[in-house]
N, C-alpha and C positions, 0 to 999 in steps of 0.2 A: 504493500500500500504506500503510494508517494505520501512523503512527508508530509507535504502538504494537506493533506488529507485529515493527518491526525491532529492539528493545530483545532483548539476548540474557540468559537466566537463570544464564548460568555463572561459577564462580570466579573472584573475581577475581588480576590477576597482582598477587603481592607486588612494590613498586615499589623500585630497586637504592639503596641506601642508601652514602650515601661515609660510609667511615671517620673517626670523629672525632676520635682523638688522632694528632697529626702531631708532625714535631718540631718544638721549638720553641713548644708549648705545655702549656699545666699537664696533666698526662695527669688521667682521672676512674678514679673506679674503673670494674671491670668491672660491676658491680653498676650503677651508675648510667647508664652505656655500655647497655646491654642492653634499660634500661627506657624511653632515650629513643632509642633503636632502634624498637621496638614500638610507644612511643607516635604515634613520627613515621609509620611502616608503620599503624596504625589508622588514623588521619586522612587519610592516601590516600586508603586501599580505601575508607572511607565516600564522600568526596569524590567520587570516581570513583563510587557504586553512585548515589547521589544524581545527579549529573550527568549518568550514563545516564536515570533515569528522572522527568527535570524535567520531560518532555512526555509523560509517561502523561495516557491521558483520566481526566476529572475522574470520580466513582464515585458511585451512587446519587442520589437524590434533592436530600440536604443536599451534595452536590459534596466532596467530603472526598478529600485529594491522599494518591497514593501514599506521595509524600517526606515529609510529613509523620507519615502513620504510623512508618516506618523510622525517622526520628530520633529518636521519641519512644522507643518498644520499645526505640532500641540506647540512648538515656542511662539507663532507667531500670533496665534490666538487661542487666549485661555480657556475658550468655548469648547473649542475640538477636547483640549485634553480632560477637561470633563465630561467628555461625551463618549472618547476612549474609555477611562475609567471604568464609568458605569456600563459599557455594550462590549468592551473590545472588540472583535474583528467579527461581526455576525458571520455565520456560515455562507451566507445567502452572498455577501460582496464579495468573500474568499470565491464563492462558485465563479463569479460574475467576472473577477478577475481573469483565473484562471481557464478557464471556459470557452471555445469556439472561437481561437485564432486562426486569424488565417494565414497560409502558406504559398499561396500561388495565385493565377490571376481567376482562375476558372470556379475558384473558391469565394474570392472578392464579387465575381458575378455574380456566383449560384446567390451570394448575401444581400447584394442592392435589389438583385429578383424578388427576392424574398420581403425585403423592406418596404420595397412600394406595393404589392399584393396587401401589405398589414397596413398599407396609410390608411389612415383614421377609418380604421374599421373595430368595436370589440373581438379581442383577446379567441374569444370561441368561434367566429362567423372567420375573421380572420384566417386560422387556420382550416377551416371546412374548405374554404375556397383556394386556399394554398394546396390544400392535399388534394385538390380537383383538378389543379392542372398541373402537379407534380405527379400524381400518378395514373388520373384517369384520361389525361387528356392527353401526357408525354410518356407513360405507359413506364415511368421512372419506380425502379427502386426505392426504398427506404433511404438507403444512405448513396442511391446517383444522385449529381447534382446537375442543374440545369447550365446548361453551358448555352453560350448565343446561336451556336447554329439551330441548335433545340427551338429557340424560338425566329429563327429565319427562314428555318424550312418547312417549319409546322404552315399546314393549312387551316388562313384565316377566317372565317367566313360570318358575316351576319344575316341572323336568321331571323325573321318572325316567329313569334310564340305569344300565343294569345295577346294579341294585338302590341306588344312591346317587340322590338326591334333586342335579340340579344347575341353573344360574342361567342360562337363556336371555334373549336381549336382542333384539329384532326376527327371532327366530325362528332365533337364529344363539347355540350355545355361546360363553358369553364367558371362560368357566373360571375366574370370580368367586368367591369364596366369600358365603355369605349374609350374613354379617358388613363385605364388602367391598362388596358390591352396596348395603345399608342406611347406609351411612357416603356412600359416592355421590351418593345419593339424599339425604343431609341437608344435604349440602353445595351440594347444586341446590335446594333449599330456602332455604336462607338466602341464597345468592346473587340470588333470584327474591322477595325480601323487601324491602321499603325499610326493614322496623324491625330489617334487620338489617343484609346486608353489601351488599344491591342500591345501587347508584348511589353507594359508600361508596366516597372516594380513602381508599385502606388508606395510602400512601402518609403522607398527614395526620394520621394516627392515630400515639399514641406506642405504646413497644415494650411496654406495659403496655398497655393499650386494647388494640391490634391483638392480642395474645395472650388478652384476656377474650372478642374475639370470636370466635375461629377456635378456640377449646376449646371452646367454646358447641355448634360442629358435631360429631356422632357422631365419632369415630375418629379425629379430631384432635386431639391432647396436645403437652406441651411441646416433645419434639423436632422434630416437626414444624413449629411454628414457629419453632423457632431457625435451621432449614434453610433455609427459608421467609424469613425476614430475612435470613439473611447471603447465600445463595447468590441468590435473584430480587430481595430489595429493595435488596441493596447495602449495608447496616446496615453502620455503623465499629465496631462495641462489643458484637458478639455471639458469646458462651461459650455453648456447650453443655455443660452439666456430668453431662448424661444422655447423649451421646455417648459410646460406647465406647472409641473412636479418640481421640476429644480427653482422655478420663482417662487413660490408657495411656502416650497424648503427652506430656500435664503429667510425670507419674512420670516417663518416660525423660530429660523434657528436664532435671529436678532432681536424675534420680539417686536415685531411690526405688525401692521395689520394685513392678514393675510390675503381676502379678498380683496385689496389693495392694489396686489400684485397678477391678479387673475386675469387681465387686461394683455395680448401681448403686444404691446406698441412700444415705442422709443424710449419713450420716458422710463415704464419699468426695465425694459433692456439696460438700460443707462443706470438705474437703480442696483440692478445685482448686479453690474460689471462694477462698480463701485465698491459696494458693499462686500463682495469677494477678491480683489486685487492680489490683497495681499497674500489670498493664498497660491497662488502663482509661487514655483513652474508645479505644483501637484494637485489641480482643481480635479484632474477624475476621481480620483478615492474621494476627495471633499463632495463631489456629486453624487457619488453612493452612497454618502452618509446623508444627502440631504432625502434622496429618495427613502433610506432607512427612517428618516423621522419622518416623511410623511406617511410611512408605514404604506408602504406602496411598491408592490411587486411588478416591477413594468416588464412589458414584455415584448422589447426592443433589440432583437436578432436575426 
């Protein structure tokens, strides 16, 4: 079992602190007593959250260590480190981390395929329709992935049914909408292109580049790649500020007003890129902690 594996995400135990005025010496005040109480009880639990997770695997591409995010987050805001404290590394962000990297270009496909089929559709309808034209429509496997000739060479066709116009794919309903089928289709395009993203390690590309390219494709916008970097490439330093979850998060973790932020225009954009600066260059883990406080399992893969 990878090591990884066996690291656990739970609270840590507050560690038993001996009494420090005894007799026979200078008593402190209470006040002072309290605070190197706390201080000493902080530098445990960190020691300890860090010493469990010295052997996390290395992350994405540029190798970028667990432990080092967490120290950086808890010195720069004393938020995070109580927020370590109390949760340590939930199982759920360890998965999220570690989880459905990708290795090659055909993999990066088979993933934007997959991402625009789940635009703004629920979690369960989502995948019904995903699993309709991965394996009823491409006759695919569990674990084949769809690659662009897959969707170049399939035949497209619009059909009538009961007086709606809808989106057949090798003679089989895929329950696409026209606008989803067309976004498919540009993204098997550009993938099948060398002057665009064909034989391109995205990988190499910076987080500016890889985003002028993959907006370039139909139905692909910012969110999409900020999902797209943090959760497949492993990116250390990606905010979503057009995430719903992650503005929500920012508000709850500061203590603002949350509906406040529910809005997604300029202004709130402007608000959590502020309010999170400082956690630069490690905002992805600080995003999976915000989704962990909105207690919120997204399901962005």
């Amino acid at each position: 079992m990878p090591k990884h594996k066996r690291l656990y995400g739970c609270a840590l135990k507050k560690k038993k602190v001996t009494p420090i005025a005894k007799k026979g010496r200078k008593k402190k005040t209470t006040t002072l007593i309290k605070k190197e109480v706390k201080r000493t009880l902080s530098t445990s639990n960190m020691n300890t959250l860090l010493k469990q997770f010295k052997n996390f695997p290395l992350l994405g591409k540029s190798k970028w260590k667990l432990n080092d995010a967490i120290k950086h987050l808890a010195s720069v805001e004393p938020k995070f480190e109580t927020l370590f404290e109390a949760h340590g590394v939930p199982q759920g962000i360890q998965d999220r981390l570690t989880s459905n990297t990708l290795d090659n270009s055909d993999q990066a496909f088979h993933s934007l395929c997959r991402t625009i089929i789940y635009q703004q559709l629920a979690g369960k309808a989502a995948s019904t329709i995903y699993n309709r034209v991965h394996e009823d429509c491409l006759g695919l496997s569990e674990n084949e992935l769809i690659k662009p000739n897959h969707i170049l060479n399939g035949k497209w066709e619009e059909r009538t049914v009961d007086g709606k116009v809808k989106q057949f794919l090798n003679n089989t309903r895929c329950s696409l909408s026209k606008g989803k089928r067309t976004y498919i289709q540009s993204l098997a395009e550009h993938f099948n292109d060398t002057s665009k993203l064909k034989g391109v390690d995205l990988e190499q590309l910076s987080d500016v580049e890889l985003g002028k390219r993959l907006i370039a494709v139909k139905g692909i916008a910012q969110w999409s790649v900020d999902m797209f970097m943090m959760f497949k490439l492993k990116r250390p330093d990606i905010l979503s500020n057009k995430d719903l979850a992650i503005r929500k998060g920012v508000a709850k973790f500061y203590g603002k007003n949350i509906e406040s932020f529910r809005k997604d225009n300029k202004y709130n954009r402007s608000r959590v890129n502020e309010l999170t600066a400082h956690w630069a260059p490690y905002r992805s883990l600080a995003s999976l902690y915000m989704y962990h406080t909105m207690n919120i399992d997204d399901d962005a893969s």
